[in-house]
C-alpha positions as CSV (number, residue, x, y, z in Angstrom):
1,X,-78.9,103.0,71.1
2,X,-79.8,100.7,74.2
3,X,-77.8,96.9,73.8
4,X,-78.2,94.2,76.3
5,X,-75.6,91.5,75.4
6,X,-76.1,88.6,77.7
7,X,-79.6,86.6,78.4
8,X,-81.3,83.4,78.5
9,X,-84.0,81.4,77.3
10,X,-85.7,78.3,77.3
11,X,-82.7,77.2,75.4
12,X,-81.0,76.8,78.3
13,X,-82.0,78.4,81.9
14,X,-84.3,81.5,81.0
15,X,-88.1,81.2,81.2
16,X,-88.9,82.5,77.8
17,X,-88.7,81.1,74.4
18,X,-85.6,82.5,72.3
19,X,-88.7,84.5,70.5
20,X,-90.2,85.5,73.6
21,X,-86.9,87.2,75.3
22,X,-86.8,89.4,71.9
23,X,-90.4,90.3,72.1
24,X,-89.0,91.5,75.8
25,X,-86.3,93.2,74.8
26,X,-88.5,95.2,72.2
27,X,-91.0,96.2,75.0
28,X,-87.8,96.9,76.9
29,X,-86.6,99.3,74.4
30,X,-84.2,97.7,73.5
31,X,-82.4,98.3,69.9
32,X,-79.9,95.4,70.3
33,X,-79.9,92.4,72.5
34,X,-77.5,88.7,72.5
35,X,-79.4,85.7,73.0
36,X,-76.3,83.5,75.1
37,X,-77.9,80.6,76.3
38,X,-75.5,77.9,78.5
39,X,-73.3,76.0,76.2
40,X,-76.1,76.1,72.9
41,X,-76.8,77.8,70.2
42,X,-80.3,76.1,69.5
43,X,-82.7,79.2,70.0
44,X,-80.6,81.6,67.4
45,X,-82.7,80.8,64.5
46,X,-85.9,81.4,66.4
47,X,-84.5,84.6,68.1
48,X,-82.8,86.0,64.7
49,X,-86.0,85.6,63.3
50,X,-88.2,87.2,65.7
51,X,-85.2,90.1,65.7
52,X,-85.9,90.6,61.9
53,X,-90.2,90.6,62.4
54,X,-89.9,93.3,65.3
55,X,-87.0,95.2,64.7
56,X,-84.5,94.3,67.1
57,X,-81.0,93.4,66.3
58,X,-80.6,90.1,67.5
59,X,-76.5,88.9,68.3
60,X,-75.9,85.3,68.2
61,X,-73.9,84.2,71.2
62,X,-73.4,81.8,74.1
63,X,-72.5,81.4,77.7
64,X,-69.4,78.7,78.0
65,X,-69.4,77.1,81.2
66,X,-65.4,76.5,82.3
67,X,-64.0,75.8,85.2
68,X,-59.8,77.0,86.1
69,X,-58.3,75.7,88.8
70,X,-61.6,74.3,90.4
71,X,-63.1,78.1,90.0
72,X,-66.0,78.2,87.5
73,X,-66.0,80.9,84.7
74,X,-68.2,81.6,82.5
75,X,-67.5,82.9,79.0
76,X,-69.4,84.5,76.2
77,X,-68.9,83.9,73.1
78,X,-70.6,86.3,70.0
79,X,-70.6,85.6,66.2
80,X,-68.8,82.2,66.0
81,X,-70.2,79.3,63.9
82,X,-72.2,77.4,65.4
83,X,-71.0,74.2,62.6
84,X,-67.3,74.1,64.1
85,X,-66.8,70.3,64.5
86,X,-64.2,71.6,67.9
87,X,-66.8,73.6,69.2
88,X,-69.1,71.7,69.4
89,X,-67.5,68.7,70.5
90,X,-66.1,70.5,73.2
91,X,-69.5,72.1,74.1
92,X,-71.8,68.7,74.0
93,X,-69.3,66.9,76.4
94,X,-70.5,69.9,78.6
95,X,-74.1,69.4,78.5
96,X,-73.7,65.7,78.7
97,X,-71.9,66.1,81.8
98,X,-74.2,68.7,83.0
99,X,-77.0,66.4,82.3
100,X,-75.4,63.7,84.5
101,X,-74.9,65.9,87.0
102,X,-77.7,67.1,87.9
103,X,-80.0,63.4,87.6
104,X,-77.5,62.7,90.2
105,X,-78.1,65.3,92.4
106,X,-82.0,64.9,92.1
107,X,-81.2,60.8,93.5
108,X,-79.0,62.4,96.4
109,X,-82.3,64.4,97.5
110,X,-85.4,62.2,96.4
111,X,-85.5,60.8,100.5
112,X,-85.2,64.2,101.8
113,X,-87.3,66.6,99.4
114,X,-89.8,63.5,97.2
115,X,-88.0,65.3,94.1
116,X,-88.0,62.8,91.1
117,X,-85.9,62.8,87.7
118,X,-89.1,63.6,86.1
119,X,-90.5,66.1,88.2
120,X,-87.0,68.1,86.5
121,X,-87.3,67.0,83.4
122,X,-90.9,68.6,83.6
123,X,-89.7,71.6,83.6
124,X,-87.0,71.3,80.3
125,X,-88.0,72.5,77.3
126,X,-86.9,70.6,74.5
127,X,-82.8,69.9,73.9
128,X,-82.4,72.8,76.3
129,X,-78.7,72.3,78.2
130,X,-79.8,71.0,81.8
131,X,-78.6,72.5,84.7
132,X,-79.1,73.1,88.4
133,X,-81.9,75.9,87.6
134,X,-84.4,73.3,86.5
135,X,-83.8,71.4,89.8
136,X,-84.6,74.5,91.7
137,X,-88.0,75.4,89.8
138,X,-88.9,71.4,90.3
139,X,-88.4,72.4,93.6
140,X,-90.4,75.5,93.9
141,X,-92.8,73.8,91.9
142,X,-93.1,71.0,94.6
143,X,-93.5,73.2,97.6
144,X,-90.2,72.6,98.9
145,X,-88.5,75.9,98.6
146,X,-90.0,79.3,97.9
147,X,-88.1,80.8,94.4
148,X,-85.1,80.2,92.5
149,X,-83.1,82.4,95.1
150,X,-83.7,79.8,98.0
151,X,-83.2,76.8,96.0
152,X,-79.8,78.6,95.2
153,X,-78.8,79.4,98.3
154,X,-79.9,76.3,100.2
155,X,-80.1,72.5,98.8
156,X,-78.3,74.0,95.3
157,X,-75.2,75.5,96.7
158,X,-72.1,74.5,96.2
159,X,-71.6,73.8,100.6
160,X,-75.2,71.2,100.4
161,X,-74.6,68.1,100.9
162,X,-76.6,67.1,97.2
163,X,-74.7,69.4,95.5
164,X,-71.7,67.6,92.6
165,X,-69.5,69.2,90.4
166,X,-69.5,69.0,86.5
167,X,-67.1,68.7,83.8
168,X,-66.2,72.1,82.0
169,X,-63.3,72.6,79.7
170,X,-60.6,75.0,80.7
171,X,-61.2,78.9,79.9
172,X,-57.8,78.9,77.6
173,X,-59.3,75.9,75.8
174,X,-62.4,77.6,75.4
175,X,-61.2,80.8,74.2
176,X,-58.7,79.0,71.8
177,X,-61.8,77.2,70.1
178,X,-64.2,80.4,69.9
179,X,-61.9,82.1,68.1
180,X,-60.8,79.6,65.7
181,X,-64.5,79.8,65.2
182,X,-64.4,83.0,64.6
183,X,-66.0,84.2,67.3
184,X,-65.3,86.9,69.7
185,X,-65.0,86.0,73.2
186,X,-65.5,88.3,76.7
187,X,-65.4,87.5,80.5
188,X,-68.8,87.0,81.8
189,X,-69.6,88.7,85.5
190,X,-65.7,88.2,85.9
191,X,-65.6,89.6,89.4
192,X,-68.6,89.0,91.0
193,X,-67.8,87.4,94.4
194,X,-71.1,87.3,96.0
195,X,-71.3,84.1,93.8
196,X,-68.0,82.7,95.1
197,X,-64.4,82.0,94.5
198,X,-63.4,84.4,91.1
199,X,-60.2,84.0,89.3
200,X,-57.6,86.3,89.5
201,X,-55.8,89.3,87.3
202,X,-53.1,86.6,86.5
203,X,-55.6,84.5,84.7
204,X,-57.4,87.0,82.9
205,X,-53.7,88.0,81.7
206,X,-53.6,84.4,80.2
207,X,-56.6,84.7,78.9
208,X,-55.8,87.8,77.0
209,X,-53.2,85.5,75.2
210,X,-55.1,83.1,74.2
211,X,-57.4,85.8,72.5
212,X,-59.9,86.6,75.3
213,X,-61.4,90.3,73.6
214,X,-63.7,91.9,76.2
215,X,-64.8,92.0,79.9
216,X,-68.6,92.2,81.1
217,X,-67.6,94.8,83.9
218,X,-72.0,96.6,84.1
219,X,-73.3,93.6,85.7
220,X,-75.5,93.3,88.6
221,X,-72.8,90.6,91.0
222,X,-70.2,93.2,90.8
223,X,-70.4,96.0,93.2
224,X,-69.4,99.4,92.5
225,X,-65.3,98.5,94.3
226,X,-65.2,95.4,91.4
227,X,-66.8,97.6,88.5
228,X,-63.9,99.8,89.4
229,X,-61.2,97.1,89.5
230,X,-62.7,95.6,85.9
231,X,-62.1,98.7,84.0
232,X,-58.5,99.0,85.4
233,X,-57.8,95.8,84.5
234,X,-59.7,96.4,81.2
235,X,-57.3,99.5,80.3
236,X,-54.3,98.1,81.2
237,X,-54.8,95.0,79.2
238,X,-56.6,96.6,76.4
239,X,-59.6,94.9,76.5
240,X,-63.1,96.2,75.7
241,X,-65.8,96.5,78.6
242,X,-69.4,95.5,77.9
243,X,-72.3,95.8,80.0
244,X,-75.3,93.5,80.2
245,X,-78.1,92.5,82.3
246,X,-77.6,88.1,82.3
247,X,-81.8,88.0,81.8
248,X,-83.5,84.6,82.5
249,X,-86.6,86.1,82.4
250,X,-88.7,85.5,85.3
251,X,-85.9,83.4,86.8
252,X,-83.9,86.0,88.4
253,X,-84.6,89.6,89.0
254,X,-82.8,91.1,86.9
255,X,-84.1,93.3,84.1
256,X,-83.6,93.9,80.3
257,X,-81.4,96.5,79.9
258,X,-80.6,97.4,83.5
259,X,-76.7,97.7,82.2
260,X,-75.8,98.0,78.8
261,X,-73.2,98.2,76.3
262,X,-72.0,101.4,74.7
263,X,-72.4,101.1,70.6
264,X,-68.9,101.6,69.6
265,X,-67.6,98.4,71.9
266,X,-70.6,96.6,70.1
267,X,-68.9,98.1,66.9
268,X,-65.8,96.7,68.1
269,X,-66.7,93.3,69.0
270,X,-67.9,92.8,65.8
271,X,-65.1,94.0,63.8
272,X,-63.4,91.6,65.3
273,X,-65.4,87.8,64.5
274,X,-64.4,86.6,61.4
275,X,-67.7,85.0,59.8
276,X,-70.1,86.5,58.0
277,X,-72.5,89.1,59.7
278,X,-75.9,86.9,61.2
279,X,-78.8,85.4,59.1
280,X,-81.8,84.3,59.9
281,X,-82.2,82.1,56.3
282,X,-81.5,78.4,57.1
283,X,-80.4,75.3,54.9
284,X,-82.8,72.5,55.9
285,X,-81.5,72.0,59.5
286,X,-78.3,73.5,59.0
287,X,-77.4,76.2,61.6
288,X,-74.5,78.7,60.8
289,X,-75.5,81.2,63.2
290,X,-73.1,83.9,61.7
Protein backbone atom coordinates (compact mmCIF):
# COMPACT_ATOMS: atom_id res chain seq x y z
CA UNK A 1 0.00 0.00 0.00
CA UNK A 2 1.65 3.39 -1.25
CA UNK A 3 0.11 6.66 1.06
CA UNK A 4 1.14 10.17 0.42
CA UNK A 5 -0.13 12.28 3.38
CA UNK A 6 0.58 15.81 2.69
CA UNK A 7 -0.41 17.93 -0.68
CA UNK A 8 -1.97 20.85 -2.09
CA UNK A 9 -4.47 22.19 -4.29
CA UNK A 10 -6.05 24.99 -5.63
CA UNK A 11 -7.52 25.22 -2.26
CA UNK A 12 -4.77 26.80 -1.17
CA UNK A 13 -1.13 26.84 -2.99
CA UNK A 14 -1.25 23.62 -5.35
CA UNK A 15 -1.98 23.98 -9.07
CA UNK A 16 -4.64 21.41 -9.28
CA UNK A 17 -8.20 21.25 -8.23
CA UNK A 18 -8.73 19.09 -4.92
CA UNK A 19 -10.26 16.46 -7.76
CA UNK A 20 -7.44 16.88 -9.95
CA UNK A 21 -4.51 16.05 -7.19
CA UNK A 22 -6.54 12.63 -6.62
CA UNK A 23 -6.87 11.86 -10.23
CA UNK A 24 -2.82 12.34 -9.76
CA UNK A 25 -2.42 10.42 -7.09
CA UNK A 26 -4.38 7.47 -8.87
CA UNK A 27 -2.04 7.75 -11.96
CA UNK A 28 0.64 7.93 -9.31
CA UNK A 29 -0.29 4.67 -7.86
CA UNK A 30 -1.22 5.77 -5.20
CA UNK A 31 -3.80 3.76 -2.68
CA UNK A 32 -4.05 6.51 -0.14
CA UNK A 33 -3.31 10.22 -0.25
CA UNK A 34 -4.27 13.55 2.41
CA UNK A 35 -5.46 16.50 0.75
CA UNK A 36 -3.75 19.35 3.47
CA UNK A 37 -4.30 22.46 1.98
CA UNK A 38 -2.93 25.89 4.10
CA UNK A 39 -5.22 26.68 6.93
CA UNK A 40 -8.70 25.14 4.82
CA UNK A 41 -10.61 22.52 4.52
CA UNK A 42 -12.71 23.72 1.42
CA UNK A 43 -11.57 21.15 -1.34
CA UNK A 44 -12.37 17.84 1.07
CA UNK A 45 -15.71 17.42 -0.34
CA UNK A 46 -14.51 17.68 -3.83
CA UNK A 47 -11.40 15.41 -3.15
CA UNK A 48 -13.46 12.79 -0.90
CA UNK A 49 -15.55 12.50 -3.76
CA UNK A 50 -13.31 12.02 -6.49
CA UNK A 51 -11.47 9.40 -3.85
CA UNK A 52 -14.78 7.40 -3.78
CA UNK A 53 -15.25 7.55 -8.13
CA UNK A 54 -11.56 6.31 -8.65
CA UNK A 55 -10.59 4.36 -5.85
CA UNK A 56 -8.31 6.18 -3.89
CA UNK A 57 -8.62 6.64 -0.14
CA UNK A 58 -8.81 10.18 0.22
CA UNK A 59 -7.63 11.61 4.23
CA UNK A 60 -9.09 14.84 5.13
CA UNK A 61 -6.40 17.09 6.59
CA UNK A 62 -4.76 20.52 6.66
CA UNK A 63 -1.51 22.41 6.90
CA UNK A 64 -1.68 24.95 10.08
CA UNK A 65 0.54 27.76 9.57
CA UNK A 66 2.15 28.75 13.30
CA UNK A 67 4.71 30.63 14.14
CA UNK A 68 6.99 29.88 17.91
CA UNK A 69 9.16 32.26 18.95
CA UNK A 70 9.29 34.13 15.56
CA UNK A 71 10.15 30.54 13.77
CA UNK A 72 7.37 29.38 11.45
CA UNK A 73 5.89 25.78 11.83
CA UNK A 74 3.78 24.15 10.10
CA UNK A 75 1.34 21.59 11.36
CA UNK A 76 -0.86 18.96 9.94
CA UNK A 77 -3.79 18.18 11.04
CA UNK A 78 -5.96 14.74 9.90
CA UNK A 79 -9.54 13.81 10.65
CA UNK A 80 -10.70 16.77 12.78
CA UNK A 81 -14.05 18.57 12.16
CA UNK A 82 -13.97 20.94 10.06
CA UNK A 83 -17.46 22.60 12.04
CA UNK A 84 -15.38 23.35 15.41
CA UNK A 85 -16.39 26.95 16.13
CA UNK A 86 -12.37 27.25 17.84
CA UNK A 87 -10.94 25.95 14.84
CA UNK A 88 -12.06 27.75 12.80
CA UNK A 89 -11.94 30.93 14.32
CA UNK A 90 -8.53 30.43 15.04
CA UNK A 91 -7.75 29.33 11.38
CA UNK A 92 -9.79 32.37 9.43
CA UNK A 93 -7.79 35.03 11.55
CA UNK A 94 -4.97 33.24 9.65
CA UNK A 95 -6.08 33.65 6.22
CA UNK A 96 -7.28 37.02 6.88
CA UNK A 97 -3.92 37.98 7.97
CA UNK A 98 -2.35 36.17 5.26
CA UNK A 99 -4.52 37.95 2.93
CA UNK A 100 -3.37 41.30 4.27
CA UNK A 101 -0.08 40.35 4.04
CA UNK A 102 0.52 39.56 0.98
CA UNK A 103 -1.74 42.83 -0.84
CA UNK A 104 0.85 44.58 1.17
CA UNK A 105 3.71 43.17 -0.10
CA UNK A 106 2.42 43.38 -3.84
CA UNK A 107 2.21 47.64 -3.00
CA UNK A 108 5.85 47.44 -1.56
CA UNK A 109 6.96 46.03 -5.17
CA UNK A 110 4.38 47.61 -7.85
CA UNK A 111 7.42 50.59 -8.62
CA UNK A 112 10.05 48.02 -8.86
CA UNK A 113 8.37 44.85 -10.63
CA UNK A 114 4.56 46.74 -12.35
CA UNK A 115 2.99 43.81 -10.12
CA UNK A 116 -0.70 44.81 -9.30
CA UNK A 117 -3.21 43.45 -6.54
CA UNK A 118 -5.05 41.97 -9.38
CA UNK A 119 -2.49 40.59 -11.42
CA UNK A 120 -2.34 38.10 -7.89
CA UNK A 121 -5.62 37.79 -7.41
CA UNK A 122 -5.65 36.38 -11.14
CA UNK A 123 -4.15 33.69 -10.19
CA UNK A 124 -6.54 32.66 -6.90
CA UNK A 125 -8.96 30.29 -7.32
CA UNK A 126 -11.98 30.76 -5.53
CA UNK A 127 -11.86 31.19 -1.38
CA UNK A 128 -8.46 29.59 -1.75
CA UNK A 129 -6.17 30.80 1.52
CA UNK A 130 -3.76 33.51 -0.17
CA UNK A 131 -0.27 33.33 0.29
CA UNK A 132 3.13 34.33 -1.05
CA UNK A 133 2.95 31.48 -3.84
CA UNK A 134 0.32 33.42 -5.76
CA UNK A 135 2.57 36.47 -5.73
CA UNK A 136 5.39 34.41 -7.18
CA UNK A 137 3.28 32.84 -10.12
CA UNK A 138 1.95 36.70 -10.80
CA UNK A 139 5.36 37.10 -11.08
CA UNK A 140 6.39 34.40 -13.39
CA UNK A 141 3.47 35.16 -15.14
CA UNK A 142 4.63 38.81 -15.76
CA UNK A 143 8.10 38.03 -16.96
CA UNK A 144 9.70 39.18 -13.97
CA UNK A 145 11.23 36.01 -12.51
CA UNK A 146 11.60 32.62 -14.16
CA UNK A 147 9.54 29.85 -11.76
CA UNK A 148 8.31 29.58 -8.30
CA UNK A 149 11.91 28.67 -7.12
CA UNK A 150 13.29 32.24 -8.09
CA UNK A 151 10.41 34.15 -6.89
CA UNK A 152 11.24 32.21 -3.60
CA UNK A 153 14.56 32.77 -3.30
CA UNK A 154 14.73 36.34 -4.46
CA UNK A 155 11.81 39.24 -4.07
CA UNK A 156 9.82 36.42 -1.71
CA UNK A 157 12.28 35.67 0.87
CA UNK A 158 12.18 36.38 4.12
CA UNK A 159 15.93 38.81 3.75
CA UNK A 160 13.90 41.07 0.54
CA UNK A 161 13.12 44.15 1.28
CA UNK A 162 9.04 43.49 0.22
CA UNK A 163 8.89 40.66 2.14
CA UNK A 164 6.30 41.12 5.87
CA UNK A 165 5.46 38.77 8.27
CA UNK A 166 1.88 37.31 9.14
CA UNK A 167 -0.05 36.46 11.98
CA UNK A 168 -0.05 32.68 12.94
CA UNK A 169 -1.23 31.29 16.26
CA UNK A 170 1.25 29.49 18.38
CA UNK A 171 1.93 25.59 17.65
CA UNK A 172 0.66 24.63 21.45
CA UNK A 173 -2.50 26.62 20.60
CA UNK A 174 -2.87 24.92 17.54
CA UNK A 175 -2.31 21.47 18.67
CA UNK A 176 -4.64 22.12 21.74
CA UNK A 177 -7.55 23.09 19.23
CA UNK A 178 -6.94 20.05 16.59
CA UNK A 179 -7.31 17.76 19.09
CA UNK A 180 -10.21 19.04 20.91
CA UNK A 181 -11.43 18.67 17.32
CA UNK A 182 -10.65 15.53 17.33
CA UNK A 183 -8.11 15.58 15.03
CA UNK A 184 -4.80 14.09 15.02
CA UNK A 185 -1.93 16.33 14.65
CA UNK A 186 2.01 15.73 13.21
CA UNK A 187 5.00 18.05 12.65
CA UNK A 188 5.28 18.98 9.07
CA UNK A 189 9.01 18.96 7.44
CA UNK A 190 10.00 19.61 11.18
CA UNK A 191 13.78 19.83 10.43
CA UNK A 192 14.24 20.99 7.22
CA UNK A 193 16.80 23.93 7.48
CA UNK A 194 17.44 24.61 3.91
CA UNK A 195 14.15 26.67 4.48
CA UNK A 196 15.43 28.51 7.53
CA UNK A 197 15.40 28.85 11.29
CA UNK A 198 13.63 25.30 12.68
CA UNK A 199 12.52 24.91 16.26
CA UNK A 200 14.31 22.95 18.54
CA UNK A 201 13.99 19.24 20.42
CA UNK A 202 12.80 21.37 23.50
CA UNK A 203 9.73 22.57 21.58
CA UNK A 204 8.73 19.50 20.00
CA UNK A 205 8.93 18.06 23.81
CA UNK A 206 6.17 20.71 24.48
CA UNK A 207 4.47 19.93 21.83
CA UNK A 208 4.24 16.29 22.73
CA UNK A 209 2.23 17.68 25.85
CA UNK A 210 -0.02 19.42 24.36
CA UNK A 211 -0.92 16.24 22.20
CA UNK A 212 1.36 16.68 19.12
CA UNK A 213 0.98 12.67 17.66
CA UNK A 214 3.40 12.25 14.78
CA UNK A 215 6.49 13.67 12.91
CA UNK A 216 6.82 13.96 9.02
CA UNK A 217 10.56 12.76 9.14
CA UNK A 218 10.45 11.24 4.63
CA UNK A 219 10.37 14.64 3.33
CA UNK A 220 12.28 16.09 0.62
CA UNK A 221 13.96 19.58 3.03
CA UNK A 222 15.41 17.13 5.31
CA UNK A 223 18.64 15.62 4.39
CA UNK A 224 19.58 12.22 5.27
CA UNK A 225 21.75 13.73 8.93
CA UNK A 226 17.96 15.34 9.92
CA UNK A 227 15.91 12.16 8.78
CA UNK A 228 18.29 10.54 11.14
CA UNK A 229 17.91 13.05 14.07
CA UNK A 230 13.71 12.86 13.47
CA UNK A 231 13.48 9.28 14.14
CA UNK A 232 15.65 9.62 17.33
CA UNK A 233 13.63 12.11 18.46
CA UNK A 234 10.54 10.28 17.30
CA UNK A 235 11.59 7.05 19.50
CA UNK A 236 12.45 8.71 22.37
CA UNK A 237 9.34 10.72 22.54
CA UNK A 238 7.06 8.09 21.28
CA UNK A 239 5.86 9.64 18.45
CA UNK A 240 4.87 8.09 15.06
CA UNK A 241 6.92 9.01 11.88
CA UNK A 242 5.10 9.68 8.55
CA UNK A 243 6.42 10.25 5.23
CA UNK A 244 5.03 12.42 2.55
CA UNK A 245 5.81 14.13 -0.55
CA UNK A 246 4.19 18.16 0.33
CA UNK A 247 2.67 18.09 -3.62
CA UNK A 248 1.56 21.46 -5.09
CA UNK A 249 1.44 20.06 -8.28
CA UNK A 250 3.25 21.76 -10.83
CA UNK A 251 4.37 24.32 -8.28
CA UNK A 252 7.32 22.66 -6.88
CA UNK A 253 9.15 19.57 -8.04
CA UNK A 254 8.31 17.34 -5.91
CA UNK A 255 6.39 14.21 -6.84
CA UNK A 256 3.42 12.11 -5.59
CA UNK A 257 4.61 9.50 -3.63
CA UNK A 258 8.33 10.20 -3.70
CA UNK A 259 8.18 9.45 0.38
CA UNK A 260 5.51 7.78 1.87
CA UNK A 261 3.89 6.48 4.93
CA UNK A 262 4.05 2.92 6.18
CA UNK A 263 0.27 1.51 6.67
CA UNK A 264 0.35 0.64 10.20
CA UNK A 265 1.38 4.48 11.32
CA UNK A 266 -1.66 5.36 8.85
CA UNK A 267 -3.51 2.74 11.09
CA UNK A 268 -2.32 4.48 13.99
CA UNK A 269 -3.02 7.95 13.22
CA UNK A 270 -6.41 7.04 12.77
CA UNK A 271 -7.03 5.18 15.78
CA UNK A 272 -6.26 7.96 17.38
CA UNK A 273 -8.95 11.06 15.86
CA UNK A 274 -12.03 10.93 17.60
CA UNK A 275 -14.77 11.68 14.90
CA UNK A 276 -16.32 9.58 12.78
CA UNK A 277 -14.33 7.87 9.86
CA UNK A 278 -14.64 10.46 6.44
CA UNK A 279 -17.78 10.98 4.17
CA UNK A 280 -18.19 12.29 1.23
CA UNK A 281 -22.36 12.73 1.75
CA UNK A 282 -22.95 16.46 2.60
CA UNK A 283 -25.95 18.39 4.35
CA UNK A 284 -26.69 21.36 2.08
CA UNK A 285 -23.42 23.32 2.65
CA UNK A 286 -22.53 21.74 5.78
CA UNK A 287 -18.93 20.38 5.89
CA UNK A 288 -17.98 17.76 8.61
CA UNK A 289 -15.09 16.54 6.89
CA UNK A 290 -14.79 13.48 9.30
Amino acid sequence: MRIDLHTHSTASDGTEPPSGVVESAARAGLDVVALTDHDTTSGWTEALRAGERLGVRVVPGMEVSCLAHGVSVHLLSYWHDAADASLEHMLDASRTSRRTRARSMVERMTADTGLRWEDVLAHVHGQATIGRPHIADALVAAGVVADRDEAFATLLSGRSPYFLPHTAPDPLEAITLVRAAGGVPVLAHPAASKRGSCIGDADVEAMVECGLVGLEVDHRDHSDAERRHLRALARSLDLLVTGSSDYHGTGKHNRLGENTTDPDVLDELRARAGTPAPSAVRTGDEVRGT
